[in-house]
NUNU-127828 format. One record per residue (C-alpha): residue number from 1; residue in one letter; x, y, z. Coordinates in steps of 0.2 Angstrom, whole numbers, plus 5000, padded with zeros to 4 digits. Example, Ala and Ser with C-alpha at 12.3 -4.5 7.8 and 13.67 -1.06 7.14 Angstrom:
<sites>
<site i="1" aa="a" x="5062" y="4978" z="5039"/>
<site i="2" aa="s" x="5068" y="4995" z="5036"/>
</sites>
This chain:
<sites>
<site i="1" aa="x" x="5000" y="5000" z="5000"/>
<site i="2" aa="x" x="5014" y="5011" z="5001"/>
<site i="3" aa="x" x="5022" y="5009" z="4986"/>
<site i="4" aa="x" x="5004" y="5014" z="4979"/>
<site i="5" aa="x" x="5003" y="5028" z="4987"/>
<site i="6" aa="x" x="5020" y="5035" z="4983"/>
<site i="7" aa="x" x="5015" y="5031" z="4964"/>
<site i="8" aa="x" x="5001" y="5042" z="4967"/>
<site i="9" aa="x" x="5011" y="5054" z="4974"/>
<site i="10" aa="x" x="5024" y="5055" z="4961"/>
<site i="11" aa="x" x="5009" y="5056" z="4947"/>
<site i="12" aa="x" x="5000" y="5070" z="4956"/>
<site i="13" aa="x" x="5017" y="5080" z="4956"/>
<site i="14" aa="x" x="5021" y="5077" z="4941"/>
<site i="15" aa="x" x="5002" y="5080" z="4935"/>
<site i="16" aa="x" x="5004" y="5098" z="4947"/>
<site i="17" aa="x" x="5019" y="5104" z="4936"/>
<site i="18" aa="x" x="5012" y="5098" z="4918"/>
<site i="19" aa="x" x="4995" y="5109" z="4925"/>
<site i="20" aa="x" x="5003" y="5126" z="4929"/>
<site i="21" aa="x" x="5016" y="5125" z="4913"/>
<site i="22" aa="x" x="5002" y="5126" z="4901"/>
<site i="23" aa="x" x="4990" y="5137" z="4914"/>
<site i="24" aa="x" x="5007" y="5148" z="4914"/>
<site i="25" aa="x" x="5011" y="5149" z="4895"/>
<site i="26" aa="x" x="4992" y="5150" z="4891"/>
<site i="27" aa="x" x="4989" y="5167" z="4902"/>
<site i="28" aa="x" x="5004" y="5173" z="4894"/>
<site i="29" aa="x" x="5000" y="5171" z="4877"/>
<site i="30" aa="x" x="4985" y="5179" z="4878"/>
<site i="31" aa="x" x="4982" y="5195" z="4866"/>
<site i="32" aa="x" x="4984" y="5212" z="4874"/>
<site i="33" aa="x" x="4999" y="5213" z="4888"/>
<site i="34" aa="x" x="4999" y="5218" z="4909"/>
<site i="35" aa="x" x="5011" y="5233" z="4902"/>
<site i="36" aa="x" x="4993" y="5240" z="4892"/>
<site i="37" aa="x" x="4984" y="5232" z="4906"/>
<site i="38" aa="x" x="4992" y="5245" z="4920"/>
<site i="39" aa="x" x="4992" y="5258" z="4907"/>
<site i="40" aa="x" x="4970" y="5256" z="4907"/>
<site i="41" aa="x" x="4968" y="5253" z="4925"/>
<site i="42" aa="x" x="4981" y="5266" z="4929"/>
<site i="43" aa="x" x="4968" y="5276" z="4940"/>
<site i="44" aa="x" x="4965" y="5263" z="4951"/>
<site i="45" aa="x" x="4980" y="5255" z="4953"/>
<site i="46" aa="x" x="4989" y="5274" z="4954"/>
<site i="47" aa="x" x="4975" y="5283" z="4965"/>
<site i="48" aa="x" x="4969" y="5293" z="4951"/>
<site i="49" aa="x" x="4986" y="5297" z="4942"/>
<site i="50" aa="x" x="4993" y="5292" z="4926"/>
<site i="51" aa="x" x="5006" y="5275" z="4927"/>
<site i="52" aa="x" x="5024" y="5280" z="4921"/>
<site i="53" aa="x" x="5036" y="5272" z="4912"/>
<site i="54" aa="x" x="5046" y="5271" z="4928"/>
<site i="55" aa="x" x="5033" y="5264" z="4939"/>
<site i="56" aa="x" x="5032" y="5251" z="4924"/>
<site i="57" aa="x" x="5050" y="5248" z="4926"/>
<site i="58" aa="x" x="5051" y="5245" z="4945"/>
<site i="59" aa="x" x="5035" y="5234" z="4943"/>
<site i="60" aa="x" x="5042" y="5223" z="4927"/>
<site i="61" aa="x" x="5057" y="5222" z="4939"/>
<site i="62" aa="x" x="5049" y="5217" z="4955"/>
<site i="63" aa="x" x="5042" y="5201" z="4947"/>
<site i="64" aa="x" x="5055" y="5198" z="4935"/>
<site i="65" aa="x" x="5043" y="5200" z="4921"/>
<site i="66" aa="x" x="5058" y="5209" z="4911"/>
<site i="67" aa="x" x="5063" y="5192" z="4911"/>
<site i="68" aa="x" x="5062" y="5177" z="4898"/>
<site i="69" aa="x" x="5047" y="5165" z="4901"/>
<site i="70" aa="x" x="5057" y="5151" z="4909"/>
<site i="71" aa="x" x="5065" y="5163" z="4920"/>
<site i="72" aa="x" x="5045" y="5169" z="4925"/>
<site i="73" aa="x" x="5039" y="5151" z="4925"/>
<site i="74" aa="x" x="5055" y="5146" z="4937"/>
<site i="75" aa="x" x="5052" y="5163" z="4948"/>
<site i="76" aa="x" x="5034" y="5158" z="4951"/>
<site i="77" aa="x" x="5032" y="5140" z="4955"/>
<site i="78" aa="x" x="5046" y="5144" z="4966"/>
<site i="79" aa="x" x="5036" y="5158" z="4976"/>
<site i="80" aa="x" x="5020" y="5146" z="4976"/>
<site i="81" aa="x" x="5031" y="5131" z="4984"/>
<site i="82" aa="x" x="5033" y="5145" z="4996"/>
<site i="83" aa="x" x="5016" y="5149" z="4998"/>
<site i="84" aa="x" x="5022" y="5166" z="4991"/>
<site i="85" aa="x" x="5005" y="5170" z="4977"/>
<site i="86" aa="x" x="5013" y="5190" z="4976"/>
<site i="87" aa="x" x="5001" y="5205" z="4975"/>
<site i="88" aa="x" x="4987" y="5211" z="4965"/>
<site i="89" aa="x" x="4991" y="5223" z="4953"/>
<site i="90" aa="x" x="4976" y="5227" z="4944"/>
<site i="91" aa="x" x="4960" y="5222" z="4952"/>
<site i="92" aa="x" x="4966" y="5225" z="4969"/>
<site i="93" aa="x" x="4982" y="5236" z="4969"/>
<site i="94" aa="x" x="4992" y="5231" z="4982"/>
<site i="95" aa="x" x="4981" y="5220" z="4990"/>
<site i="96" aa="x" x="4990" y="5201" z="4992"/>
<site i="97" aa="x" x="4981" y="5189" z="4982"/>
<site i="98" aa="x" x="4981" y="5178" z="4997"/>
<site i="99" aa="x" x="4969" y="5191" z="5005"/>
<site i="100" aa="x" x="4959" y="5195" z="4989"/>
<site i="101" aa="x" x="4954" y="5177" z="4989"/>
<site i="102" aa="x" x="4950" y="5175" z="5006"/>
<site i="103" aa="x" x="4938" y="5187" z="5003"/>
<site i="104" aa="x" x="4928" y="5178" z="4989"/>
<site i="105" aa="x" x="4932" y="5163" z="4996"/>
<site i="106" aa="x" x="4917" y="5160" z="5010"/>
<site i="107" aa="x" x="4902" y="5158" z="4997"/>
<site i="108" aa="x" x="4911" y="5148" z="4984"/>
<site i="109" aa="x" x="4912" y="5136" z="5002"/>
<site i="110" aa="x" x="4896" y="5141" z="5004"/>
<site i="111" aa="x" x="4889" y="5133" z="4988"/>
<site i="112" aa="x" x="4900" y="5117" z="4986"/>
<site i="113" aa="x" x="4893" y="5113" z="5006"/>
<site i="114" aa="x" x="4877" y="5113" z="5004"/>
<site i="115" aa="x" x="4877" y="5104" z="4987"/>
<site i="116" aa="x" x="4888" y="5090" z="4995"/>
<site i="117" aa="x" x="4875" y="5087" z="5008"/>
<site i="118" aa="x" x="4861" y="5088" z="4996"/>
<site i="119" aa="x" x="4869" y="5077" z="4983"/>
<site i="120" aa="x" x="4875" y="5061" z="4992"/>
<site i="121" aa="x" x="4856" y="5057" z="5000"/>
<site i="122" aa="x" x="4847" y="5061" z="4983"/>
<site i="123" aa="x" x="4861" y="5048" z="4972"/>
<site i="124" aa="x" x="4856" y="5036" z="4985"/>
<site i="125" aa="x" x="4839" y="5036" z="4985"/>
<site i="126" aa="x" x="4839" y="5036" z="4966"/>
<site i="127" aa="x" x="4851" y="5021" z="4963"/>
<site i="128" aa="x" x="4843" y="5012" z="4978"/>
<site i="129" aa="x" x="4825" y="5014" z="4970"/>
<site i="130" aa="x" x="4828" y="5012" z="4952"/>
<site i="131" aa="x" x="4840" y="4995" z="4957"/>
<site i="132" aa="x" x="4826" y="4988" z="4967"/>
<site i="133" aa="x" x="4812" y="4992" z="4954"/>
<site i="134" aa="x" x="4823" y="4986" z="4938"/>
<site i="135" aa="x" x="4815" y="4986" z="4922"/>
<site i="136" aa="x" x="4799" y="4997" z="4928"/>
<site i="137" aa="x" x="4793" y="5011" z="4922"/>
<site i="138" aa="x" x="4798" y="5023" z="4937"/>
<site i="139" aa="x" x="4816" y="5014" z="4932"/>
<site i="140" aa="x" x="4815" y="5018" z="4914"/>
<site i="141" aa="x" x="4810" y="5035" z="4918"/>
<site i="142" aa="x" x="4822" y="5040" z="4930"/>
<site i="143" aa="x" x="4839" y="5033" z="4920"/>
<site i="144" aa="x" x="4832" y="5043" z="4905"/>
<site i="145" aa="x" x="4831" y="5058" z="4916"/>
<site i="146" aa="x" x="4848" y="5054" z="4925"/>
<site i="147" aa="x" x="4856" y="5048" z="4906"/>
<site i="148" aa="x" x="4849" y="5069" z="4901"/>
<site i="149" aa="x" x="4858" y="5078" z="4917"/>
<site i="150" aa="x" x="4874" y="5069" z="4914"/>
<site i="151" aa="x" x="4873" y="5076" z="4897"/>
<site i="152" aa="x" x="4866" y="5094" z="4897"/>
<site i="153" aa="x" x="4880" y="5107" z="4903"/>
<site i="154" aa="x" x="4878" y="5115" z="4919"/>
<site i="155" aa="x" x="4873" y="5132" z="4913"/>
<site i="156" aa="x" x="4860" y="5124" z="4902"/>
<site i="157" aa="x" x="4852" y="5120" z="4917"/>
<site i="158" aa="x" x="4855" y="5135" z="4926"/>
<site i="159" aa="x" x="4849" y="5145" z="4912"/>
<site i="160" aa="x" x="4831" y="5134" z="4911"/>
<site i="161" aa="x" x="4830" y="5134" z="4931"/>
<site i="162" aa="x" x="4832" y="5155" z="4931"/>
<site i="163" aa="x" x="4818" y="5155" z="4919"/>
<site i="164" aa="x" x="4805" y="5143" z="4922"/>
<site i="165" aa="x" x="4808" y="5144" z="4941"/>
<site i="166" aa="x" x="4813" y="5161" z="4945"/>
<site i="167" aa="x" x="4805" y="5173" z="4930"/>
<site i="168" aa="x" x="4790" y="5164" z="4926"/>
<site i="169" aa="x" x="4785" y="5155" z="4945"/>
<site i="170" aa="x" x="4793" y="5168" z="4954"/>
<site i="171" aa="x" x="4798" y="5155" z="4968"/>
<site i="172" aa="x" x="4815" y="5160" z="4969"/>
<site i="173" aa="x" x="4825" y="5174" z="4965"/>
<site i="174" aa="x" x="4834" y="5178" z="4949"/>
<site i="175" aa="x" x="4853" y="5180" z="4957"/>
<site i="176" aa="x" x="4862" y="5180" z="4972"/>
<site i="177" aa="x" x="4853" y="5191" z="4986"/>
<site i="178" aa="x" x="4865" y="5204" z="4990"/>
<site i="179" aa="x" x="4865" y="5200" z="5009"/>
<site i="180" aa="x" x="4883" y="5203" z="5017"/>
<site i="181" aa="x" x="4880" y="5186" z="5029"/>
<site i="182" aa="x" x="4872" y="5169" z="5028"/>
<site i="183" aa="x" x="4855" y="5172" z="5030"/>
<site i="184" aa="x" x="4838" y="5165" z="5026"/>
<site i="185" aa="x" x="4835" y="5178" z="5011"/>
<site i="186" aa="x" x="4854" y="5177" z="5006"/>
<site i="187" aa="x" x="4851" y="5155" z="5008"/>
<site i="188" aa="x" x="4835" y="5155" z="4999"/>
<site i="189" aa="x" x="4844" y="5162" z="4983"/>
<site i="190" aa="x" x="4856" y="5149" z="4985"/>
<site i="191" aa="x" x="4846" y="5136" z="4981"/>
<site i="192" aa="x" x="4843" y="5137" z="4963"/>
<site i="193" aa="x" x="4862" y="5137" z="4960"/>
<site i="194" aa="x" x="4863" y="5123" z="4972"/>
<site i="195" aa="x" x="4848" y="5115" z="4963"/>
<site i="196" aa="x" x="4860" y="5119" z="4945"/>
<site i="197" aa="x" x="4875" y="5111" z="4954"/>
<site i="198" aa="x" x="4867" y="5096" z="4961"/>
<site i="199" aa="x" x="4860" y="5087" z="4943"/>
<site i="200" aa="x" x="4873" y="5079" z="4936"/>
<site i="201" aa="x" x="4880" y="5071" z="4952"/>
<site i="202" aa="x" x="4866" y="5064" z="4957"/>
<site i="203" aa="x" x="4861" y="5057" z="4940"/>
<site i="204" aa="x" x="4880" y="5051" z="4942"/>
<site i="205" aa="x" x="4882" y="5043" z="4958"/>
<site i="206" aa="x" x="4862" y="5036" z="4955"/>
<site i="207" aa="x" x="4867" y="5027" z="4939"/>
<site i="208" aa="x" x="4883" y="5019" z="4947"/>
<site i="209" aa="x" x="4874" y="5014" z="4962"/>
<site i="210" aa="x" x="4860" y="5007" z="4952"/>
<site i="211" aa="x" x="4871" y="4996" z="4940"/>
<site i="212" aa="x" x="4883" y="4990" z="4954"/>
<site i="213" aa="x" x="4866" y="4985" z="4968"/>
<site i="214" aa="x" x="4858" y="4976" z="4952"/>
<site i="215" aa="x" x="4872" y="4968" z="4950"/>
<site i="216" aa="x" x="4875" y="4962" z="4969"/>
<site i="217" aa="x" x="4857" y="4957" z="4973"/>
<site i="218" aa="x" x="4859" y="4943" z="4960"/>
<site i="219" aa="x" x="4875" y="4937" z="4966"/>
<site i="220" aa="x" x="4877" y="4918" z="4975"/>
<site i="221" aa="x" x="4881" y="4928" z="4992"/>
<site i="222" aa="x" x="4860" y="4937" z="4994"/>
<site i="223" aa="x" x="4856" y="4917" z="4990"/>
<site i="224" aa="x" x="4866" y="4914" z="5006"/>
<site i="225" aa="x" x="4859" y="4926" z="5015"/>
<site i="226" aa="x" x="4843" y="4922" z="5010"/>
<site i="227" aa="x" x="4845" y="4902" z="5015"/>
<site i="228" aa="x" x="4853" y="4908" z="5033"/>
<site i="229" aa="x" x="4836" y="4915" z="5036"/>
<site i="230" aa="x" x="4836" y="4935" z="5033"/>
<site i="231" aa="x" x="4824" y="4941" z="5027"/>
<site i="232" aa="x" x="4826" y="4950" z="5010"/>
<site i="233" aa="x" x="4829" y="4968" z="5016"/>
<site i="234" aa="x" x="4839" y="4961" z="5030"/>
<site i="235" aa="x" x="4850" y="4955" z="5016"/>
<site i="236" aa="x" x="4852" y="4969" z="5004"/>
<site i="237" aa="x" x="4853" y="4980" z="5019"/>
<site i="238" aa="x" x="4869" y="4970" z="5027"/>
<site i="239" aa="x" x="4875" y="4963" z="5010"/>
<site i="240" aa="x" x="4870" y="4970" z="4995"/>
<site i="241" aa="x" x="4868" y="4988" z="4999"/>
<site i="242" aa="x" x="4887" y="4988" z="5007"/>
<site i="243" aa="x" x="4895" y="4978" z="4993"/>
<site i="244" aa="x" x="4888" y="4990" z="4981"/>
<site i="245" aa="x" x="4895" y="5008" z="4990"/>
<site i="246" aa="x" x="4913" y="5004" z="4990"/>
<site i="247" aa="x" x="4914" y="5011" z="4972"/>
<site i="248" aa="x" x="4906" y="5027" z="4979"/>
<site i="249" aa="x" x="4919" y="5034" z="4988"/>
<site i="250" aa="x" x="4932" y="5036" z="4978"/>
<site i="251" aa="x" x="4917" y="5042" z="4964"/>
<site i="252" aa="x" x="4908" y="5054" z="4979"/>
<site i="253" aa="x" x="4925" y="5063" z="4978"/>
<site i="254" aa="x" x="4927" y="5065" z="4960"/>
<site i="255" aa="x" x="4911" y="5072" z="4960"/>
<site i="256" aa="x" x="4918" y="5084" z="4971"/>
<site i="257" aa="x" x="4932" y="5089" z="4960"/>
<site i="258" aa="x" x="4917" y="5092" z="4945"/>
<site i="259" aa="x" x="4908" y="5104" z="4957"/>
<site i="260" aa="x" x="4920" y="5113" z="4961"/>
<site i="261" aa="x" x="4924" y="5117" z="4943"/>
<site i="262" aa="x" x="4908" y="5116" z="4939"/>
<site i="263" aa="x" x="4901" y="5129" z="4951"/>
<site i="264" aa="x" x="4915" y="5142" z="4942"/>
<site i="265" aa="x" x="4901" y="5143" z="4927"/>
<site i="266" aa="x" x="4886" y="5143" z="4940"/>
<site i="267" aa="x" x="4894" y="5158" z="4949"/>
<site i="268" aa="x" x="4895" y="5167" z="4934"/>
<site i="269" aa="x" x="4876" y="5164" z="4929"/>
<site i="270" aa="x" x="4868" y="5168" z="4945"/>
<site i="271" aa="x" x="4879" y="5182" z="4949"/>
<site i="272" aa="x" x="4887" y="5175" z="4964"/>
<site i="273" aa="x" x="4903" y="5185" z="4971"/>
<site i="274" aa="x" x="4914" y="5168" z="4973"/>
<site i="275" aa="x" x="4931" y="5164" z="4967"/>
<site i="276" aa="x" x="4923" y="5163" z="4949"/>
<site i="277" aa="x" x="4918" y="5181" z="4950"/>
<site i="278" aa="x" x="4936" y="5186" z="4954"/>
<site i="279" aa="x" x="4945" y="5173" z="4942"/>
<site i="280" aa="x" x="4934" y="5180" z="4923"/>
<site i="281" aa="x" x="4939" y="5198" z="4930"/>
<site i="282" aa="x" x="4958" y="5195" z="4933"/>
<site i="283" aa="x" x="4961" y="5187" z="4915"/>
<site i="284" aa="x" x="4950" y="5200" z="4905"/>
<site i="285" aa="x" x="4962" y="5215" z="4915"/>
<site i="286" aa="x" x="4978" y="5202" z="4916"/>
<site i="287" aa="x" x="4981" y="5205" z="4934"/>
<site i="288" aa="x" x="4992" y="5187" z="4932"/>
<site i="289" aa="x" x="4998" y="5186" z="4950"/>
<site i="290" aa="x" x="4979" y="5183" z="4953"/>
<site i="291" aa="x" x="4975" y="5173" z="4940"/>
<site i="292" aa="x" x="4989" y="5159" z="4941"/>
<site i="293" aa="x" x="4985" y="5161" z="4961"/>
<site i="294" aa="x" x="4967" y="5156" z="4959"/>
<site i="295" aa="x" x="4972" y="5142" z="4946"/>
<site i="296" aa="x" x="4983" y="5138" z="4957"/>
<site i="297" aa="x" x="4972" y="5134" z="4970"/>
<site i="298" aa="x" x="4959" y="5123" z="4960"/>
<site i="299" aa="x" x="4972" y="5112" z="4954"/>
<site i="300" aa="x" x="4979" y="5106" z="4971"/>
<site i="301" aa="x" x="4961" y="5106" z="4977"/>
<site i="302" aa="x" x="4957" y="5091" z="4961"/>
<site i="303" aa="x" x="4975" y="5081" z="4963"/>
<site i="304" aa="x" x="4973" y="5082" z="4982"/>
<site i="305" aa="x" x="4954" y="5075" z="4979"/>
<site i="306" aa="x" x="4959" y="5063" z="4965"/>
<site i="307" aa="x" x="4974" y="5058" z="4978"/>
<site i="308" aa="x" x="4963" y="5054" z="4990"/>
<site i="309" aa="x" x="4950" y="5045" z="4980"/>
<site i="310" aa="x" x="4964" y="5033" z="4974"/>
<site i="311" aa="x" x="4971" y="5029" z="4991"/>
<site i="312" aa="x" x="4954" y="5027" z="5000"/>
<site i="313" aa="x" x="4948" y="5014" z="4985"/>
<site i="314" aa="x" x="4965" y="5005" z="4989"/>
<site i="315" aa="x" x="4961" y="5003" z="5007"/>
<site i="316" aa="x" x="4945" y="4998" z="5005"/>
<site i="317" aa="x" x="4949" y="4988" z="4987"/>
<site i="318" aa="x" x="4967" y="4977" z="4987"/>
<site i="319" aa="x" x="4963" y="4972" z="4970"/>
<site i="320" aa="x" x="4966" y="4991" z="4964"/>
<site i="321" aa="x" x="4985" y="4994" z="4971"/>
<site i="322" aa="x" x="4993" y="4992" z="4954"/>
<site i="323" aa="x" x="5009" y="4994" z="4962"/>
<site i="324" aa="x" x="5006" y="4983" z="4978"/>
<site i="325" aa="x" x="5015" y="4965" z="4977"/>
<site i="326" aa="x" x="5009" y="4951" z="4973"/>
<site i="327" aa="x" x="5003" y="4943" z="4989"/>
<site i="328" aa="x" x="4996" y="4959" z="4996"/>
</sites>
């Protein structure tokens, strides 16, 4: 087990530094520079007065961006191993990134929590009850509505649900109530993006769920069950039902990793003032401290999810430790 965990280990970091070259060369290749970028925002980031070229100089200076790209590439993954994510220079002038994102931060959590706790229930009750009615028409009607989540995008969704729900119904409001703390007005314009969010990992975990429990309650080991004398819902309770969930763990935090992306898009659509909100703005005025901060911070959040997706199926599965021995 730890030889697999070390394997895992060495792909994540490797994974990490593949991630941030192309984030890096990406951002920089885009059209206009931070240069024209200063030169635009140079009220804001001057108090009012006009950027010179010296103030440009000392800048390009600071952060070595008068430098080649690999010098900049080495200067920065060298700061972020240091926890070092620099200043903002457009957006926030002076302000340190770390602090910038803090303050964007609490609703993105916000978000993502509650959808975790409303997706896990809801992608168990729908595999449980379309494994046990099989072949029914609340089965058939169910995978062909699980079978459309998983395919329409997010902001599909998000886009139907703000106009049928919100504009026509009225039931909930349009965007994000603008209430500085978590309240009941501010929560009850949460839940449509919650709602937006939670789709496809319910259709997910209840489609998995549902092929791995049909699978089991035909297996030799429900007829064992069955001949010792439980009854049938002791035996899919105590058997079936826990076979069938050890795939969901490593899955439950995958889905994670697709909220979180996925709540980047929702954030934009229902005008909620998260990490999303700050990342579009940074790239459009090439504030790039921020920029490669924030994608900085999404891809450790996915490899240290994908990590620990991987090593909890080894634990709970031996047959998955690709690099355990043999008699392991």
């Amino acid at each position: 087990m730890v030889r697999y965990t070390l394997q895992r280990l060495v792909a994540a970091i490797l994974t990490f530094f593949v991630i941030m070259t192309v984030i890096f060369f990406l951002i920089r290749a885009l059209p206009n520079n931070l240069i024209e970028s200063l030169i635009n925002f140079g009220g804001s980031a001057s108090g009012g007065g006009a950027v010179t070229q010296h103030t440009i100089d000392i800048i390009m200076a600071r952060f070595r961006w008068d430098q080649p790209l690999p010098v900049q590439y080495f200067h920065m993954i060298t700061n972020y191993l240091r926890l070092d994510f620099g200043i903002s220079l457009i957006l926030r002038p002076n302000m340190a990134v770390y602090e910038v994102m803090m303050q964007h931060l609490p609703v993105t959590i916000q978000l993502n929590f509650f959808t975790l706790f409303l997706i896990f229930p809801l992608g168990l009750f729908v595999g449980i009850t379309t494994a046990l009615r099989k072949n029914t028409a609340y089965d058939h009607t169910v995978s062909s509505l699980s079978i459309l989540f998983i395919s329409a995008p997010s902001f599909v969704v998000a886009a139907l649900l703000q106009y049928f729900i919100a504009f026509k119904l009225g039931w909930f409001p349009i965007i994000l109530a603008p209430e500085p703390q978590l309240n009941w007005t501010r929560f009850h314009s949460m839940i449509l993006p919650i709602i937006a969010l939670s789709f496809f990992p319910i259709a997910n975990i209840g489609r998995l769920l549902r092929a791995e429990l049909s699978e089991a309650l035909t297996s030799d080991f429900m007829l064992l069950a069955r001949a010792k004398g439980q009854t049938y819902g002791q035996a899919i309770t105590r058997h079936a039902l826990r076979v069938s969930c050890v795939p969901l763990v490593g899955t439950f935090l995958y889905q994670f990793i697709f909220m979180l992306y996925g709540s980047l898009v929702i954030e934009q659509i229902f005008s909620i003032p998260g990490i999303s909100l700050i990342l579009v703005r940074s790239i459009n005025s090439h504030d790039y401290q921020l920029t490669l901060a924030i994608m900085y911070f999404y891809v450790v959040i996915g490899l240290l999810a994908s990590i620990l997706a991987d090593i909890s199926l080894g634990f709970i599965d031996p047959r998955i430790r690709m690099g355990g021995r043999k008699d392991e």
